[in-house]
C-alpha positions in Angstrom: 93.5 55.0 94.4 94.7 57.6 96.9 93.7 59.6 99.1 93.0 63.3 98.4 96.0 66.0 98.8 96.4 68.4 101.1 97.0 71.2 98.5 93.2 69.4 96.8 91.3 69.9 100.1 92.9 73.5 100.8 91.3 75.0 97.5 87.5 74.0 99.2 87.8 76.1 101.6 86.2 75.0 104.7 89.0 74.9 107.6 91.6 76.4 105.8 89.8 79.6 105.5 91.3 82.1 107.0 91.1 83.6 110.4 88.8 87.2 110.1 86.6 87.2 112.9 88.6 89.1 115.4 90.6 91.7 112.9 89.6 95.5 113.5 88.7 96.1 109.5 90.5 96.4 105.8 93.2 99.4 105.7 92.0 101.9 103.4 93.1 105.5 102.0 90.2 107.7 102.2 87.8 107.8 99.1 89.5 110.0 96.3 87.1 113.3 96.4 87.0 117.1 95.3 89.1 118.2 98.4 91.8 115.7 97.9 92.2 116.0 93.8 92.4 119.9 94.2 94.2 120.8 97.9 94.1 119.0 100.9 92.7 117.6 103.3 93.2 117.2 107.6 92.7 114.1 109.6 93.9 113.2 113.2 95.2 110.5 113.9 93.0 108.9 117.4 94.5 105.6 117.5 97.6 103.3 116.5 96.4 99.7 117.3 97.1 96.2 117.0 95.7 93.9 113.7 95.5 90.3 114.4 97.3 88.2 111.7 99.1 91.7 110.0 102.9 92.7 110.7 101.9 96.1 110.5 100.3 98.3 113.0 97.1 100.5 111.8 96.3 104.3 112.2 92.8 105.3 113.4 92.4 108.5 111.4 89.3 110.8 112.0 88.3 113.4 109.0 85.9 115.9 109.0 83.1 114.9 106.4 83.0 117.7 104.0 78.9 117.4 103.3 77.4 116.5 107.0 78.4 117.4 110.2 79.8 114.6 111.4 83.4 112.9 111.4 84.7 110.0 109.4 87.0 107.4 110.9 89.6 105.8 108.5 92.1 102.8 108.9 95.7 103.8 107.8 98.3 101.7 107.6 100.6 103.5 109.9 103.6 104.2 108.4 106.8 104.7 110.8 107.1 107.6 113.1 103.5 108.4 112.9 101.7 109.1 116.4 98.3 109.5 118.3 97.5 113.4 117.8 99.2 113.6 114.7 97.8 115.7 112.3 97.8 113.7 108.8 97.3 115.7 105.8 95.7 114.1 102.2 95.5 115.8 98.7 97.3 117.2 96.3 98.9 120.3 98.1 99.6 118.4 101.1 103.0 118.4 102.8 105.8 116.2 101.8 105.9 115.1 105.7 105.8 111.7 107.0 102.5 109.7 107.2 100.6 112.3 104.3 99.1 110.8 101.5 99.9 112.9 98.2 99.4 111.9 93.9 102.4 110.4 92.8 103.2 113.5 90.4 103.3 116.2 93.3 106.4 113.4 94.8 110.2 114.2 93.8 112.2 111.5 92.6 113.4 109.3 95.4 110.9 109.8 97.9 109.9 106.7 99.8 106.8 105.7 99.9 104.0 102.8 101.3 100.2 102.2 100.6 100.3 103.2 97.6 97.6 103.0 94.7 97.8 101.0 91.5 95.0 102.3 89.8 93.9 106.0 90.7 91.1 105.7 93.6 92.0 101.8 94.5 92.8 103.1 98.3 96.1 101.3 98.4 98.3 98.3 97.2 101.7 98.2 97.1 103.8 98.4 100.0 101.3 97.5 102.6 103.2 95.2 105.1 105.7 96.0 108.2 108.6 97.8 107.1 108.2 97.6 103.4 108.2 100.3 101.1 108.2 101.9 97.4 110.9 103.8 95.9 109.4 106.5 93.1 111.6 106.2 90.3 110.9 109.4 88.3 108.0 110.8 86.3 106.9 111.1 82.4 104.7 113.7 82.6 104.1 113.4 78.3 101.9 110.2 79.1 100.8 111.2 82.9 102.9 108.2 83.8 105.3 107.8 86.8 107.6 104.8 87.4 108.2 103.0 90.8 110.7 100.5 92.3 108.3 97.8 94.3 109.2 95.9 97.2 110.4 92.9 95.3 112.9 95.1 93.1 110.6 94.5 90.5 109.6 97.7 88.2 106.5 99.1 87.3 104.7 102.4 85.7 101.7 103.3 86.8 99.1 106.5 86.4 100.7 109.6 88.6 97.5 110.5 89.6 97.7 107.2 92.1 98.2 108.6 95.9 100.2 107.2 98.2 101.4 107.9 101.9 104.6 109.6 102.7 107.2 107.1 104.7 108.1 103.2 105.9 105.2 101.1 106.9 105.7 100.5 110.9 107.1 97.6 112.4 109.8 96.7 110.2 112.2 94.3 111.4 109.1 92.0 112.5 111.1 88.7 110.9 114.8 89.6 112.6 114.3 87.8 115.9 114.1 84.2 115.4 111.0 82.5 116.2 112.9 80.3 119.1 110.0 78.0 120.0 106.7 76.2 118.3 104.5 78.2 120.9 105.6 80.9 119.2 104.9 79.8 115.7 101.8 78.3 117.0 100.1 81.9 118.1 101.4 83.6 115.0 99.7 81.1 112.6 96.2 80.6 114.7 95.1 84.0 113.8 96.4 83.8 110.2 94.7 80.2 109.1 95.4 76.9 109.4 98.9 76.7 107.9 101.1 75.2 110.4 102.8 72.9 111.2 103.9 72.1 107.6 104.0 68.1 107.2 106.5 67.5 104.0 105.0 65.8 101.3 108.7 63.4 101.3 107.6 62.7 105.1 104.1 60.9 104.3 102.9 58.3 102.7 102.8 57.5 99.0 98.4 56.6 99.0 98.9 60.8 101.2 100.9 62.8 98.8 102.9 62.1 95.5 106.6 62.6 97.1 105.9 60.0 99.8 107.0 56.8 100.2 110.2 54.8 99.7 113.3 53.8 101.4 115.2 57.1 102.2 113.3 60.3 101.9 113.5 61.4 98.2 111.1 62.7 95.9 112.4 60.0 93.0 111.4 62.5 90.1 111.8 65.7 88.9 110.0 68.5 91.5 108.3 70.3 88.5 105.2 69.8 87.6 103.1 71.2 84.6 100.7 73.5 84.9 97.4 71.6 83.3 98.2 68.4 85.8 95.7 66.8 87.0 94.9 68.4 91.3 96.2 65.5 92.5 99.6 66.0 91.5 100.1 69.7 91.3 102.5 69.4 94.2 105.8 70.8 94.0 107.4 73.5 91.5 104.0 74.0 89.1 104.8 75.5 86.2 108.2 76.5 86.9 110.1 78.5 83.9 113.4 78.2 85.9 114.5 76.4 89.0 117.3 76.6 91.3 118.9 79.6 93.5 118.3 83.1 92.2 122.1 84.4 92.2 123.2 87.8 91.6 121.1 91.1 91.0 118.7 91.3 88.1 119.8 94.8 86.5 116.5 96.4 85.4 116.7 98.6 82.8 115.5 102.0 83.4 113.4 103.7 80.2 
């Protein structure tokens, strides 16, 4: 009989949840309305600040709300270049500037994008971490349709009526410098959860983890595991269709 895994006690929860209590709030587009689906409209952008446990830094944009008098405060991820007392302009006749959000059918092919929306109104999915961004392949305007090149290199088509903001998400280049020492490691994962330091499962014990034991450290059977095994041995590859080093680029082939 051995002891539960560590992979078994993450999926309770508990102390492994992760870190929200000090973050400033979830980075939104506005809410999809009249103005933006038939012209535009202007925010400001009031602050650029710091999110603990995200690369990326986030715009503090203030609208005008266009039934009461009052103002309405967004978070933006902010995409590169963008600054406090920048004008930021959403909708569909919006400029093609840096840091405005426009429908993916008013973008020409090639522009580079981040935020952007998988289902119309969804306020933003792909491309939302530092320096990542989307690359809009080109637009089938038969089917309302418009293709995109994602982060990964993957593919995908999606509805052209999705926005998305104009530019780079900020602070690219976040995983450049080397981390140096575990003091540094230590702050970066305290505000994320509790994910580090990483024990390998060859290090422990064989009653603590299925790779453990044994003279030597060696796993002493295949790494891959299936995907209906039982929770205390889903460690390792689960479910892998292939293993091994991805070499060369995948040529995606465009419709």
């Amino acid at each position: 009989m051995g002891k539960v895994v560590l992979a078994q006690r993450k999926g309770k929860g508990s102390i492994f949840k992760s870190h929200t209590v000090r973050r400033i709030g979830a980075a939104k587009l506005r809410v999809l309305d009249y103005g933006e689906r038939n012209g535009y409209v202007r925010g400001v952008v009031r602050d650029i600040r710091h999110d603990p446990g995200r690369g990326a830094p986030l715009a503090s944009v203030e609208f005008r709300n266009p039934i009461k008098f009052k103002k309405d405060k967004f978070l933006f991820i902010a995409a590169e270049g963008m600054y406090t007392g920048q004008f930021v302009y959403a909708g569909k006749k919006a400029q093609l500037a840096i840091g405005n959000v426009l429908p993916l059918k008013e973008l020409p092919e090639g522009t580079i994008i981040c935020n952007c929306e998988e289902k119309a109104g969804d306020r933003g999915t792909f491309a939302r971490a530092s320096g990542e961004y989307c690359t809009v392949i080109g637009h089938n305007e038969e089917t309302g349709k418009s293709k995109l090149r994602l982060p990964s290199g993957s593919k995908k088509i999606v509805d052209s009526n999705c926005r998305a903001m104009v530019g780079v998400v900020a602070g690219g280049g976040r995983q450049d410098k080397p981390m140096l020492k575990a003091g540094r490691a230590y702050h970066k994962y305290r505000v994320k959860r509790n994910e580090w330091p990483k024990v390998r499962g060859v290090a422990r014990n064989p009653v603590e983890h299925p790779h453990g034991g044994g003279n030597h450290q060696h796993i002493g059977h295949a790494s891959t595991v299936r995907q209906d095994a039982p929770a205390g041995k889903k460690v390792g590859l689960i479910g892998a269709r292939r293993t091994g080093r991805h070499r060369g680029r995948v040529q995606a082939k465009d419709e």
